[in-house]
C-alpha positions in Angstrom: 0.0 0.0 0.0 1.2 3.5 -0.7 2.0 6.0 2.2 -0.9 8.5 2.1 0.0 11.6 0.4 2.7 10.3 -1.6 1.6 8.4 -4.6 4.1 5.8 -5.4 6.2 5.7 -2.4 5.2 2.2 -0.6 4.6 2.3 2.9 6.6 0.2 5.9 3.3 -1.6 5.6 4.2 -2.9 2.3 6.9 -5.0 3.6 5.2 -6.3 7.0 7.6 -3.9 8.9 4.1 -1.6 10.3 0.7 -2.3 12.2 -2.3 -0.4 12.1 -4.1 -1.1 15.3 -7.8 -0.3 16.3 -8.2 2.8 13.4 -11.3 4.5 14.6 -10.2 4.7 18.2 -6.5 6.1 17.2 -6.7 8.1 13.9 -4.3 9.5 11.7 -4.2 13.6 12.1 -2.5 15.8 9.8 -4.0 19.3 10.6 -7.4 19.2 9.8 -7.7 16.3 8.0 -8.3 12.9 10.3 -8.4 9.0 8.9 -10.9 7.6 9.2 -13.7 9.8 9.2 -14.9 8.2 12.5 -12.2 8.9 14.1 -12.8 12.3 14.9 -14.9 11.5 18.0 -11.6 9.9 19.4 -9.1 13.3 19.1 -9.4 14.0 22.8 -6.8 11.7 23.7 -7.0 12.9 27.6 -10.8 11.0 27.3 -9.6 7.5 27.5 -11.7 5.1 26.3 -11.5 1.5 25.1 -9.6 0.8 22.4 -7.1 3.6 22.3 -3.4 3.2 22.6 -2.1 5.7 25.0 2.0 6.2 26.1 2.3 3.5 28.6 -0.4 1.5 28.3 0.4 -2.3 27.6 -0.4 -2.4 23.5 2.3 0.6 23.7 4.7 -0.9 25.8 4.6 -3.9 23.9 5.9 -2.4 20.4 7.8 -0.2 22.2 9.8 -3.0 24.7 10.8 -4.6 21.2 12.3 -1.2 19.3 9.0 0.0 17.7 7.9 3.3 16.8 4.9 4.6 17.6 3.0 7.6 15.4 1.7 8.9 18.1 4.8 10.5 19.2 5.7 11.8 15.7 5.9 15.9 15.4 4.2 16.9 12.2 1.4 14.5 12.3 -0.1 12.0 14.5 -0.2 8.4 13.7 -1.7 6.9 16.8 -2.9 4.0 15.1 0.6 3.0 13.5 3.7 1.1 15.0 6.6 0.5 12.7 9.9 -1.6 13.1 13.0 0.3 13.5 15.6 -0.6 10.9 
C-alpha cells in the first residue's frame, strides 16, 4: 500500500515492517484532516476510552519493549494507530 499523500512511495506496511491497530479509536491527524472519518470523536486523547493506545499503556509498551515506533509520538502529524519496526 502507498503511504498517504505520496503516490508511489510504498509504505513500511508494504513490507510487514508496520501495524495499524484499532483505526477508529486512534486516527491519523494531519492538521485538519483525520483517517478515518470516525475517528474524529476519538481526538481528545485525555478522554480515555476502550480501544485507544495511550503512552504507557500495555499495547504501547509492547511495540515499544521490542524497538518500535509509535505515530503517536511523531511531530508533524499524529499516527496513533501506527507502529513500525526500526531498521
Amino acid at each position: 500500500r502507498e503511504i498517504v499523500g505520496n503516490r508511489g512511495k510504498l509504505s513500511n506496511h508494504s513490507y510487514g515492517l508496520a501495524i495499524d491497530i484499532n483505526p477508529i479509536q486512534n486516527p491519523y491527524v494531519k492538521g485538519d484532516m483525520v483517517l478515518p472519518r470516525g475517528g474524529n470523536k476519538y481526538l481528545d486523547r485525555d478522554n480515555i476510552r476502550k480501544g485507544m493506545i495511550i503512552k504507557g499503556d500495555i499495547c504501547y509498551n509492547a511495540f515499544k519493549s521490542r524497538g518500535w515506533n509509535w505515530g503517536g509520538e511523531w511531530n508533524t502529524l499524529k499516527d496513533y494507530q501506527h507502529f513500525e519496526c526500526s531498521r
